[in-house]
C-alpha positions in Angstrom: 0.0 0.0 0.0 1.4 3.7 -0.9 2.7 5.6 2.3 1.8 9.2 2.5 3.6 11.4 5.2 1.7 13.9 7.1 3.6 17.0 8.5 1.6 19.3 10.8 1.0 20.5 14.5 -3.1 20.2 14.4 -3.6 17.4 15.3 -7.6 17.3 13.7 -6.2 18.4 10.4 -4.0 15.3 10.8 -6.4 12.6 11.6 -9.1 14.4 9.3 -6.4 14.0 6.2 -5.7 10.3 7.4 -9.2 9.2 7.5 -10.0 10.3 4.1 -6.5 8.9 2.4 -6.8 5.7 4.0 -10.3 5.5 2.5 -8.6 5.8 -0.9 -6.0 3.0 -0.3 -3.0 4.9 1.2 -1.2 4.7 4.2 -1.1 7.4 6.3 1.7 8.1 8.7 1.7 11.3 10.9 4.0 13.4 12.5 4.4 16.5 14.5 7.2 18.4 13.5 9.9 18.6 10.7 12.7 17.0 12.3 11.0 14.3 13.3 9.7 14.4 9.6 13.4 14.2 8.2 15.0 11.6 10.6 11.9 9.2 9.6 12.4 10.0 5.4 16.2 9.2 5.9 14.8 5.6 6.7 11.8 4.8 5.0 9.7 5.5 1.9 7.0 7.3 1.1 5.1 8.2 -2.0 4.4 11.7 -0.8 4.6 14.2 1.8 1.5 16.9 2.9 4.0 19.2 4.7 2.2 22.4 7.0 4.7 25.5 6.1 4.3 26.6 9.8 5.5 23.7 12.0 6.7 24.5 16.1 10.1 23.7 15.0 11.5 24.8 11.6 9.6 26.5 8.1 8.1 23.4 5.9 10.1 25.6 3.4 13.4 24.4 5.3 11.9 21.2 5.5 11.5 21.2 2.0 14.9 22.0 1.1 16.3 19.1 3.0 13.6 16.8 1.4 14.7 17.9 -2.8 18.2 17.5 -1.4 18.0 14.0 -0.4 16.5 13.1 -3.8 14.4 10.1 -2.8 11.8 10.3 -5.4 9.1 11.7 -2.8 6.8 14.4 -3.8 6.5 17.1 -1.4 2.7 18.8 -1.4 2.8 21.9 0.8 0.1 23.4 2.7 -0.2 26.4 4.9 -3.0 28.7 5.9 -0.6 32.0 4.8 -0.8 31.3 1.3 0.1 34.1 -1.7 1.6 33.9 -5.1 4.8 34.7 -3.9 5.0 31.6 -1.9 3.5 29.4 -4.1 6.1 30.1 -6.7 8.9 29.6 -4.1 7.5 26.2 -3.1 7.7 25.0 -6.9 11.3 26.6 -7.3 12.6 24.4 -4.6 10.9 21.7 -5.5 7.6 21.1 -4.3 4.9 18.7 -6.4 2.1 20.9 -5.5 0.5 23.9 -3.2 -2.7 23.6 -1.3 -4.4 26.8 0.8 -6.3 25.9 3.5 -9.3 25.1 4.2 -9.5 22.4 1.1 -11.6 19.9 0.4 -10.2 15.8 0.6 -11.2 15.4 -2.8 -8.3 18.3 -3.5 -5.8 16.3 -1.5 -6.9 12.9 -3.0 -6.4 13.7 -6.6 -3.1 15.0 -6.0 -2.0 11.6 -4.4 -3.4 10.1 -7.4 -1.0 12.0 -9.7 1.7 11.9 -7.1 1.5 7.9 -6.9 1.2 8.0 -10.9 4.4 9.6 -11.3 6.1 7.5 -8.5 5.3 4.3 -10.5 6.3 6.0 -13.7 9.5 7.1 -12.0 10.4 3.6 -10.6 9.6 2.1 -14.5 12.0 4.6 -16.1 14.6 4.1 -13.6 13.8 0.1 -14.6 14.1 0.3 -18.5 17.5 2.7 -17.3 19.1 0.1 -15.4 18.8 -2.4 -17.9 19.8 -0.2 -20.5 22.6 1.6 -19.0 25.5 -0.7 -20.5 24.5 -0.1 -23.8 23.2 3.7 -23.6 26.8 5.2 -22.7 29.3 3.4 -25.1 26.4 4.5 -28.1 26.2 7.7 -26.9 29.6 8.9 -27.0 30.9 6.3 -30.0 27.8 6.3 -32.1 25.2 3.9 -33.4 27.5 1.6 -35.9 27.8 -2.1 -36.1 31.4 -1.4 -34.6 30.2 -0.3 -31.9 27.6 -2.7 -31.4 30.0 -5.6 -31.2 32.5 -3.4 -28.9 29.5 -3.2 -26.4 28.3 -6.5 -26.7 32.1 -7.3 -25.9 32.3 -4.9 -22.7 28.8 -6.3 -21.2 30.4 -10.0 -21.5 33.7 -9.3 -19.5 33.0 -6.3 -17.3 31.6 -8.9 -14.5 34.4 -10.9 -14.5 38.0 -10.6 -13.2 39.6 -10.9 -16.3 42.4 -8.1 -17.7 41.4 -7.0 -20.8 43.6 -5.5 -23.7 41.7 -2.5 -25.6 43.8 -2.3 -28.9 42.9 1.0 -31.6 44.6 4.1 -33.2 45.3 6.8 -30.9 41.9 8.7 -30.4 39.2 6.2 -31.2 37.9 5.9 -27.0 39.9 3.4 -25.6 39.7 5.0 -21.9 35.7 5.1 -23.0 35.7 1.5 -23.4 37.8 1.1 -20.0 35.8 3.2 -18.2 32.6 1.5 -19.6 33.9 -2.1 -18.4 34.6 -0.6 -15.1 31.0 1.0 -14.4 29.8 -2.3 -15.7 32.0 -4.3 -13.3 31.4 -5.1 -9.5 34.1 -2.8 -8.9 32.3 0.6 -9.9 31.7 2.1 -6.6 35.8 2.0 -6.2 38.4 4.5 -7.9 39.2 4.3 -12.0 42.6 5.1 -12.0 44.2 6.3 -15.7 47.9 6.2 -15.9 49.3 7.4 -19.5 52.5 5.2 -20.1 53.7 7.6 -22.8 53.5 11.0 -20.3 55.9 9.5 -17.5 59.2 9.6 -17.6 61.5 6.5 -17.3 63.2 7.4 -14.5 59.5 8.0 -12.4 57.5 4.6 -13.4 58.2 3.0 -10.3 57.6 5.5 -8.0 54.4 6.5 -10.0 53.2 3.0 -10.1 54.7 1.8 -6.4 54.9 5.4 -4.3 58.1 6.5 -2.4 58.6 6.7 1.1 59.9 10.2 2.1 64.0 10.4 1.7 63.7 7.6 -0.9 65.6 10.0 -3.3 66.1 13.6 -3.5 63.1 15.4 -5.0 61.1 13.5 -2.2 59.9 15.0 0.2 56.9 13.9 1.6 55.7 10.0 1.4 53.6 9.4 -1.5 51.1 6.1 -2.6 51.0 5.3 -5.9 48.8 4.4 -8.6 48.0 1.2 -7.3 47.2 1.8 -3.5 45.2 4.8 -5.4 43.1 2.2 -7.8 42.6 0.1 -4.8 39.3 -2.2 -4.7 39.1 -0.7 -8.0 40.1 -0.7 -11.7 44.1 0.3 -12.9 44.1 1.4 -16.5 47.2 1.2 -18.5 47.0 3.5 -21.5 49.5 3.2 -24.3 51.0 0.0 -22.3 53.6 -0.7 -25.2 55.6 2.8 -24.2 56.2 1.2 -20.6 60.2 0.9 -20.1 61.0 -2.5 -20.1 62.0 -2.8 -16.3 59.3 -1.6 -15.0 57.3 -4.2 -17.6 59.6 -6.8 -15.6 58.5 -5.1 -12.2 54.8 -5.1 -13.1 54.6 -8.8 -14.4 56.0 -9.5 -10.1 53.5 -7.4 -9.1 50.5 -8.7 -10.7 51.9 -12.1 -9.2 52.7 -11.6 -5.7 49.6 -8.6 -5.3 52.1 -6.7 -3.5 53.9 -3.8 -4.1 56.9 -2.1 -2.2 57.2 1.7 -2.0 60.3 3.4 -3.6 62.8 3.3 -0.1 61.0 0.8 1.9 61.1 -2.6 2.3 57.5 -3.2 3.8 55.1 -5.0 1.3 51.8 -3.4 0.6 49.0 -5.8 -0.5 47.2 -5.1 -3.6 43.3 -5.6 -4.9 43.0 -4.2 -8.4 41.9 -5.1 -11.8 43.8 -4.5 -14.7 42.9 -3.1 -17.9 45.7 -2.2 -20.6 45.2 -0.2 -24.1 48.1 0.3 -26.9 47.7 1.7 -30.4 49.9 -1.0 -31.3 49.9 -4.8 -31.8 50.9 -6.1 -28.8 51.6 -9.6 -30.2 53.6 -7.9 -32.8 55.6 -6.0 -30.2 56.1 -9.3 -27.9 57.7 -10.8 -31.7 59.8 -7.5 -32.0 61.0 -7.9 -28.7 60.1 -4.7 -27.2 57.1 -6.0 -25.0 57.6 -9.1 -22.7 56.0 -11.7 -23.8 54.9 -13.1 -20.1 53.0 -9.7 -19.4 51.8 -9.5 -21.9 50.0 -13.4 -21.3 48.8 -11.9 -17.9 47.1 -9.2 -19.6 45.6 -10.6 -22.5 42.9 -12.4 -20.6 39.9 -10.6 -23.3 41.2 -8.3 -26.4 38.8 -5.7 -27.9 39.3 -4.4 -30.8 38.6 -0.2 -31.7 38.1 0.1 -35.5 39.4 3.4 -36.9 36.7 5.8 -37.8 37.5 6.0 -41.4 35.9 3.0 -40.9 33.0 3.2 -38.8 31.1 5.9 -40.9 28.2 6.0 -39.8 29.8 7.1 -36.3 31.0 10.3 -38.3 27.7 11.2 -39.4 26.6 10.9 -35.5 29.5 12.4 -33.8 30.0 15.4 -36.1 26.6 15.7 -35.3 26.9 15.5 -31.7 29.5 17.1 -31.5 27.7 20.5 -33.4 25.3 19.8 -30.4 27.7 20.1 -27.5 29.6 23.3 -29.3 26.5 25.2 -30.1 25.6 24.9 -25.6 29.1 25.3 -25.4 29.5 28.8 -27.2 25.7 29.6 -26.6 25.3 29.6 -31.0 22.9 28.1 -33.1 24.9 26.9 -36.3 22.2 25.2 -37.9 23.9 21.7 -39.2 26.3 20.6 -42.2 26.0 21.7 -45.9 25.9 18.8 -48.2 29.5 19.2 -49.1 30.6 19.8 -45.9 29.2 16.3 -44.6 31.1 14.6 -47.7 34.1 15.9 -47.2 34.1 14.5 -43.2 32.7 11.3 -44.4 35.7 10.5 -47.7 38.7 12.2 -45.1 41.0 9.2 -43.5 40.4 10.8 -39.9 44.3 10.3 -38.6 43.4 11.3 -35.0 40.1 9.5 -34.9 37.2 10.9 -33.1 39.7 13.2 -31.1 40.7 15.4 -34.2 37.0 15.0 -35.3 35.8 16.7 -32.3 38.5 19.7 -32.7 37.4 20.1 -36.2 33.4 20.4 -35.1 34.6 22.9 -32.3 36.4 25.0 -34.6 34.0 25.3 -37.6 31.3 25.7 -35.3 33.3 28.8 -34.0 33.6 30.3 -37.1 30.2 29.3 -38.7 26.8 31.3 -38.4 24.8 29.7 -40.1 25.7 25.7 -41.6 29.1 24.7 -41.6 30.5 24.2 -45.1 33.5 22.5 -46.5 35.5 25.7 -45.9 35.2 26.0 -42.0 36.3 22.5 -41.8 40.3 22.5 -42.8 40.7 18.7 -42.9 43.0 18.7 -45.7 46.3 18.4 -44.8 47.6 19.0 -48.3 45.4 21.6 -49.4 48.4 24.3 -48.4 51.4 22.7 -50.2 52.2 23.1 -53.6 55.1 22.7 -56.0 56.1 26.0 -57.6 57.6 26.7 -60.6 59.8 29.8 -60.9 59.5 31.7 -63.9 63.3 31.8 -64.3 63.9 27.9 -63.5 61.5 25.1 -64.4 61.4 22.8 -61.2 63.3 20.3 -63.3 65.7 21.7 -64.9 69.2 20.6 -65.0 68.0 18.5 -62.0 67.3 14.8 -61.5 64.2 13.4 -60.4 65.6 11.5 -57.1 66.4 15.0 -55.9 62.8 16.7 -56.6 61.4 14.3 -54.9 63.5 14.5 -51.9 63.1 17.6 -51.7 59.1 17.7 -52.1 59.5 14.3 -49.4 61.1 17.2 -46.8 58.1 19.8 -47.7 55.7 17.5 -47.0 56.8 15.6 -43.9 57.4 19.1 -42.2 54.1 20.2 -42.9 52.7 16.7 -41.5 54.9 17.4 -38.5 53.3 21.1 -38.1 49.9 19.7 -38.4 50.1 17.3 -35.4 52.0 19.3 -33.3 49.5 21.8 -33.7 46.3 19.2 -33.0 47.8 18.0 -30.3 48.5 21.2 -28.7 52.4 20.9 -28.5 52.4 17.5 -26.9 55.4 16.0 -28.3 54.6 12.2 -26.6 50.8 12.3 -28.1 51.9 13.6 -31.4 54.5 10.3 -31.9 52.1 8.3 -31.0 49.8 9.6 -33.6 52.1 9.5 -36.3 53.7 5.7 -34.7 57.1 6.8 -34.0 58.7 6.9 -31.3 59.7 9.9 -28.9 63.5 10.6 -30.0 62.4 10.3 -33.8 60.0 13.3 -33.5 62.2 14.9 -31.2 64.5 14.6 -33.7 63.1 15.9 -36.7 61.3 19.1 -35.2 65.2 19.8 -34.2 66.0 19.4 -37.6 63.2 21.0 -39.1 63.8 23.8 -36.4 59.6 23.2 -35.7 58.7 25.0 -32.2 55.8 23.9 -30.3 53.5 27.1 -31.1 54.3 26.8 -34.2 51.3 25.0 -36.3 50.4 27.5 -39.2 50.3 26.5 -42.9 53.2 28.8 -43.8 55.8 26.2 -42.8 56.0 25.0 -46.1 57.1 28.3 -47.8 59.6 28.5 -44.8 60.5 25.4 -45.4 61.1 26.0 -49.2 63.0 29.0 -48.3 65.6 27.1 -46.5 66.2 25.1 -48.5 66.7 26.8 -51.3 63.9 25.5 -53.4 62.3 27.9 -56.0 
């Protein structure tokens, strides 16, 4: 039988209200004063409140604050003898279900209930349908509607319950921390911490104490003690991102970990046990790695319990359509516009480009046409060429091939264009050297390397680079 709460100091209006709900097949339950009110509703459920605004000791207002803030799904129906517009719309801004003036008649106070206890159910049958949907509504939300993502869903809701590691392989920027994240919300271990740790950002020389903590003293920049990534994920989930770029002693000193379930703190010698679940992603092919020899091949047994698999988006297109779309959504709140949607040309051109940084650079490319747009975006705003700036000149007093062999043209051109490619993901990535090798699947010297060579600074991301680039050396 539905519970209703009633909140007031009159004692006749109390029993008067009782008598006529019970008649209609609620429950009535009555109390006094409004904390008596709140310590009962920390404890038990009820379909509704009739709350007096004047109680002996504290404003049903008050009351009614504490009641929205609790968010229990009970509708609060004030009442009070005092009433006014004015305090009628403040009830309703804080919350309240409905307003009654005194003197009213049960039948006012019955239908109410009614549409109260309608709600409720409706309420608890929404919050049904959401609970059973809710492994599958977050993955399609933020990946998109494709088969793709269909199977990489199916694949989370089969292994999130279970204590396996899981290895999330794709290109950099197709949601691999998405996917973990889903698996851990799916898991038994969702109420605990989800702990990223980026392999590629940490230096060598600070894995261990980033993974293991130091004790203070343990070495000279520390000093306070510090826990590391591990205690921090503990009872929880531990996500590896970009696992491949892990140094290979600490690989060697993770594989003993996830063994023992202990770890030892930079500069002491006392074991700390361990309780976490282990999830690992790489834009690479791990098995190819393990053949290279740059990944051990035992780790990488321990964490290949379950693999998915992240199909680029240049494959996935109907996740373009959804996500540029999406994102237009997001940007247009973001920047309080109203950019109205794509032009014909404009969707083409997303849906026939190769998408390099996946459904990060998508989302950069929305953000910034919808900046500049006012009305649709077209194939102008979007800049997703990154060839449209170079060109090969020909100087009116020396034809580009003149007196010259092809071998060096080429080479030449070659230099043009792999600056320019350089520029480009420098500049998407915002100057992050690590993310931008990753990208482009070199490693950190390499990239290093060149933008010394090129003499490419980290603000430096305009398509002039080329013609710079020509200029030094010495093309025409």
């Amino acid at each position: 039988m539905p519970r209703v709460l009633i909140v007031d100091d009159e004692i006749s209006i109390c029993n008067s209200l009782a008598l006529a709900i019970r008649q209609e097949d609620f429950e009535p339950v009555i109390v006094q004063d409004g904390q008596s009110a709140l310590k009962l509703l920390r404890t038990e459920h009820f379909i509704a409140i009739l709350l007096d605004v004047k109680l002996p000791d504290m404003n049903g207002m008050d009351v009614l604050k504490r009641v929205t803030e609790m968010r229990n799904g009970t509708s609060v129906i004030l009442m009070t003898g005092y009433g006014n517009i004015h305090s009628a719309v403040e009830a309703m801004r804080l919350g309240a279900y409905d307003y009654l003036e005194k003197p009213f008649h049960p039948r006012e106070v019955i239908w109410i209930l009614r549409r109260a206890a309608e709600q409720n159910e409706l309420r608890q049958k929404v919050r049904h349908l959401s609970s059973e949907l809710k492994q599958d509504a977050p993955l399609h939300d933020q990946m998109g509607p494709s088969e793709a993502v269909d199977i990489i869903s199916t694949n989370v809701n089969r292994v999130a319950k279970w204590e396996f590691s899981v290895i999330i392989q794709g290109e950099t920027g197709t949601g691999k921390e998405l996917v973990a994240r889903a698996i851990h919300q799916a898991s038994n271990r969702s109420q605990k911490p989800f702990v990223p740790v980026d392999c590629g950002a940490i230096p060598d020389t600070l894995f261990e104490s980033e993974l293991f903590g130091h004790e203070r003293g343990a070495f000279t920049s520390a000093d306070v003690r510090r826990i590391g990534k591990f205690e921090e994920a503990e009872g929880g989930t531990l996500f590896f991102d970009e696992v491949s770029n892990m140094p290979p002693d600490c690989q060697a000193k993770l594989m003993r970990v996830l063994q023992e379930k202990v770890v030892y703190r930079v500069g002491s010698s006392k074991p700390v046990n361990i309780d976490v679940r282990i999830l690992a992603a790489s834009n690479q092919n791990l098995k190819a790695a393990v053949t290279d020899g740059k990944f051990r091949q035992d780790l990488f047994f321990r964490l290949n319990d379950f693999t998915i698999n992240i199909p680029p988006l240049r494959n996935r297109k109907e996740d373009i359509v959804y996500l540029a779309k999406r994102f237009l959504s997001l940007t247009n709140a973001e920047l309080r516009k109203n950019v109205g949607g794509f032009s014909k040309e404009a969707m083409s051109a997303l849906l026939v480009y190769s998408w390099p940084g996946n459904v990060r650079q998508l989302r950069s490319t929305i953000r910034r046409a919808t900046l500049l747009a006012d009305d649709d975006i077209t194939e102008d705003f979007l800049d997703i060429s990154l060839l449209s700036d170079l060109s090969f000149p020909i100087n009116n007093q020396q034809l580009l091939w003149d007196k010259r062999p092809l071998k060096e043209i080429v080479h030449e051109h070659i230099i043009i264009l792999e600056r320019h490619i350089l520029c480009e993901v420098i500049h998407f990535t915002g100057g992050n050297k690590a993310e931008a090798a990753r990208l482009l699947k070199i490693d950190y010297k390499t990239i290093h390397t060149k933008m010394k060579e090129y003499s490419i600074t980290i603000d430096e991301g305009d398509n002039n680079n080329g013609k710079q680039m020509q200029q030094g050396r010495g093309i025409p």
